[in-house]
Short mmCIF file of the C-alpha atoms (twelve columns), coordinates in Angstrom:
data_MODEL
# 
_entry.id   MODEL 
# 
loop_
_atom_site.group_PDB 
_atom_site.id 
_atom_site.type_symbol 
_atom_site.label_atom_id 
_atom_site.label_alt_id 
_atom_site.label_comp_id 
_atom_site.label_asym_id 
_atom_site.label_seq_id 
_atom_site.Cartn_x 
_atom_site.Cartn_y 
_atom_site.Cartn_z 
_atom_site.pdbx_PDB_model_num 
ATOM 1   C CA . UNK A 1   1.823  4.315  -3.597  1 
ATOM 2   C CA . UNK A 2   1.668  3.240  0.252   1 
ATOM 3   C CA . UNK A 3   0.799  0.110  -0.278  1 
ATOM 4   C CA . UNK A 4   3.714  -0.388 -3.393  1 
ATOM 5   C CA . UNK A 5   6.347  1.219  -1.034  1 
ATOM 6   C CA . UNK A 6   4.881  -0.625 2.354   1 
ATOM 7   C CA . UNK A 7   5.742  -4.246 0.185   1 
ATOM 8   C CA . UNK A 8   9.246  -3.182 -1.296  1 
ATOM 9   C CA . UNK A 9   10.124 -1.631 2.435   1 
ATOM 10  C CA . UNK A 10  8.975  -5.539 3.555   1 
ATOM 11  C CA . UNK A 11  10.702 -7.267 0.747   1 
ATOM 12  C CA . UNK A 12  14.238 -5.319 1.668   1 
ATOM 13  C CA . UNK A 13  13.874 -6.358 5.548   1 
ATOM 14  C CA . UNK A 14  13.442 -9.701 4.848   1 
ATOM 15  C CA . UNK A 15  16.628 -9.152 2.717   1 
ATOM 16  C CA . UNK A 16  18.434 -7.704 5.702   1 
ATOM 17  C CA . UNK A 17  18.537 -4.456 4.018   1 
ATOM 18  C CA . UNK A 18  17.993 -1.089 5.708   1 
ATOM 19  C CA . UNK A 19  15.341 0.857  4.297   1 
ATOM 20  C CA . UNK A 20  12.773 3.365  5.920   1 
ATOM 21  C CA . UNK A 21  10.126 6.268  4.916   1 
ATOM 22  C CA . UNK A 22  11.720 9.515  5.356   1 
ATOM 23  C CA . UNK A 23  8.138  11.186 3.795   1 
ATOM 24  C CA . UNK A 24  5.135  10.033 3.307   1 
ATOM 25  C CA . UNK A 25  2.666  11.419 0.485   1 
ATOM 26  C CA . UNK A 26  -0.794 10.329 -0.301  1 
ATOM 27  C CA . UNK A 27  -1.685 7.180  -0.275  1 
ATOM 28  C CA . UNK A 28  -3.059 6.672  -3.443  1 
ATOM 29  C CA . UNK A 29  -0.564 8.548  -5.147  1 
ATOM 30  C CA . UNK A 30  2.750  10.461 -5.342  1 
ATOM 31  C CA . UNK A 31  5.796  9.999  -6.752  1 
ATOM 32  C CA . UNK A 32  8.567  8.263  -5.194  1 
ATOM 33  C CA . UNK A 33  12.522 9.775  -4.333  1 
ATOM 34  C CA . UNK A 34  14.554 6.964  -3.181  1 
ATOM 35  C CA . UNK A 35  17.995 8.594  -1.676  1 
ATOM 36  C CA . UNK A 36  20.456 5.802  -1.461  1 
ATOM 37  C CA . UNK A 37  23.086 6.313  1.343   1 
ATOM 38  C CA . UNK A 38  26.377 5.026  0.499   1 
ATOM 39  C CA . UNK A 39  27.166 5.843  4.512   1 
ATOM 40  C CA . UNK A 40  30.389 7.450  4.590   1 
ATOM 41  C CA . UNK A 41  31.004 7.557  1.038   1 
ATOM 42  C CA . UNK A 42  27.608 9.956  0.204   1 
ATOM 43  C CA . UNK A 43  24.603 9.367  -0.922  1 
ATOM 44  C CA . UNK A 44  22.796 9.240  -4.888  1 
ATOM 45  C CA . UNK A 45  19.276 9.927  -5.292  1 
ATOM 46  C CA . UNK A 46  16.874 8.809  -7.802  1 
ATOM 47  C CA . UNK A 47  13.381 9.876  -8.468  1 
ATOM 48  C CA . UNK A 48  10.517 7.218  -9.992  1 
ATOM 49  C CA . UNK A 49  9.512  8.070  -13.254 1 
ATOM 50  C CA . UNK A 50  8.793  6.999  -16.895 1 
ATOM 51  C CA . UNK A 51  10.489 6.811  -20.104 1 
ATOM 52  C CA . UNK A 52  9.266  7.541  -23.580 1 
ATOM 53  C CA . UNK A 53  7.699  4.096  -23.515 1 
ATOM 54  C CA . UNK A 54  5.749  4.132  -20.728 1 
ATOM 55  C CA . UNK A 55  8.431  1.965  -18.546 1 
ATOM 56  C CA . UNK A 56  9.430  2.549  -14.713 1 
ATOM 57  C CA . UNK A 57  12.441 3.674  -14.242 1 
ATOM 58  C CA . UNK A 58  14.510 6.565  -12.520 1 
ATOM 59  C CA . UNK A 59  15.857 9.633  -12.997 1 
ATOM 60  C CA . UNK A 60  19.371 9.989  -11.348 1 
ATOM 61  C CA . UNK A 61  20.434 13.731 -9.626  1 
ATOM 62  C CA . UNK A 62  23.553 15.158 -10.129 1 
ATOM 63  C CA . UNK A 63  24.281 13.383 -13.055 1 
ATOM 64  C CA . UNK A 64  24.100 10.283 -10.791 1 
ATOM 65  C CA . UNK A 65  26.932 10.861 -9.116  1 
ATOM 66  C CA . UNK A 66  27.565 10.377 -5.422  1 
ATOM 67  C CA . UNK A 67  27.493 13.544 -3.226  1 
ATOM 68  C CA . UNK A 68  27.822 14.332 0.043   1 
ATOM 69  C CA . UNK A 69  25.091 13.379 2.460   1 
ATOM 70  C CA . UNK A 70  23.837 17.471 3.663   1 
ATOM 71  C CA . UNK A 71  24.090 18.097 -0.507  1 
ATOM 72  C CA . UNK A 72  21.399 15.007 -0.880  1 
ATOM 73  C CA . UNK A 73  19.207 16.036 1.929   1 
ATOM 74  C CA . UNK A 74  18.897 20.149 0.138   1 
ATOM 75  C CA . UNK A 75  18.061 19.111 -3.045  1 
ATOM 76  C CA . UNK A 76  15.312 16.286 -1.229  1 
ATOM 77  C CA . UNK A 77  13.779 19.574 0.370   1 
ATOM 78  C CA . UNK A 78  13.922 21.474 -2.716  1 
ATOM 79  C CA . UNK A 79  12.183 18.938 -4.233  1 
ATOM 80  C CA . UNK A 80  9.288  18.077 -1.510  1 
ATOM 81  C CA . UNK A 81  8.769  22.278 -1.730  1 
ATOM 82  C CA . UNK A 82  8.013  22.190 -4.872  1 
ATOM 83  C CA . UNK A 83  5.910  18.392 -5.321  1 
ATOM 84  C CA . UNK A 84  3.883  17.912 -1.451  1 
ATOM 85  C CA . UNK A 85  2.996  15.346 -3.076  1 
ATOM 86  C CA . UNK A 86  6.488  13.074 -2.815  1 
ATOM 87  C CA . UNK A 87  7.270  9.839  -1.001  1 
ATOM 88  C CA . UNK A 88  10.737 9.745  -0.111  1 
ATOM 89  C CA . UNK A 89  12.624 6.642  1.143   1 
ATOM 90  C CA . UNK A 90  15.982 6.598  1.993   1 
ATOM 91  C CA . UNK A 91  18.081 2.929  1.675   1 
ATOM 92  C CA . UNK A 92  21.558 2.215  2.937   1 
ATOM 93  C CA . UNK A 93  23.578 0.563  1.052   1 
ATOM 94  C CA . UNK A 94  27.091 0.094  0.361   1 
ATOM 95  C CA . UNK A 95  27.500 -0.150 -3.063  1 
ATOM 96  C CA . UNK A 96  25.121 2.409  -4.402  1 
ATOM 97  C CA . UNK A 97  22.060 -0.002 -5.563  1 
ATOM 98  C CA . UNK A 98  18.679 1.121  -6.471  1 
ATOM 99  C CA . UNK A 99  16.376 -2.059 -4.983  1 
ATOM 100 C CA . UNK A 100 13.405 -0.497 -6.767  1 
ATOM 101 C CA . UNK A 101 12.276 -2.301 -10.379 1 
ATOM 102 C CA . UNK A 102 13.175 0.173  -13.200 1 
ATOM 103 C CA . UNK A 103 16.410 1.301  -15.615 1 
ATOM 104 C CA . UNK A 104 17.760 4.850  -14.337 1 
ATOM 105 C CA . UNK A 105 16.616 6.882  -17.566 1 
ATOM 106 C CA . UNK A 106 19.423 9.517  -18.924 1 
# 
């Protein structure tokens, strides 16, 4: 996973985009929570994982709508309590875009 999230994180600087590790989990593994600030507007966050076909994609929170910032941050400790396990990388961007490969699933 550090290696897979080290390349996207160099792909989206080259792109001008602002992107950055908020967690790190093991190297070789994990699963990846991408929270996607929308700066004043909020924030959506998506977590990596697979549909029934075996494809990347992500799982939206909160219905994948926008919420406020603090309300993003709780549920991204709820979630590193319960999986230690998580990567989480947080990307600013205006318009609410995922700049990982994958469908949102749901």
């Amino acid at each position: 996973m550090g290696l897979w999230v080290s390349a996207h994180l160099h792909r989206l600087s080259a792109e001008g985009r602002s992107a950055y590790v908020v967690r790190k989990g093991p190297a070789q593994g994990g699963t990846l929570l991408v929270k996607i600030s929308r700066m004043e507007a909020g924030a959506r966050v998506l977590t990596q994982a697979r549909d029934g076909a075996g494809r990347l994609g992500w799982l939206p929170a909160f219905s994948g709508r926008v919420v406020p910032e603090s309300e993003a941050d709780a549920y991204i400790q709820r979630a590193v309590s319960r999986d230690p396990d998580l990567w989480v990388v947080e990307v600013e961007d205006a318009e609410g875009r995922n700049p990982f490969e994958g469908q949102e699933i749901g």
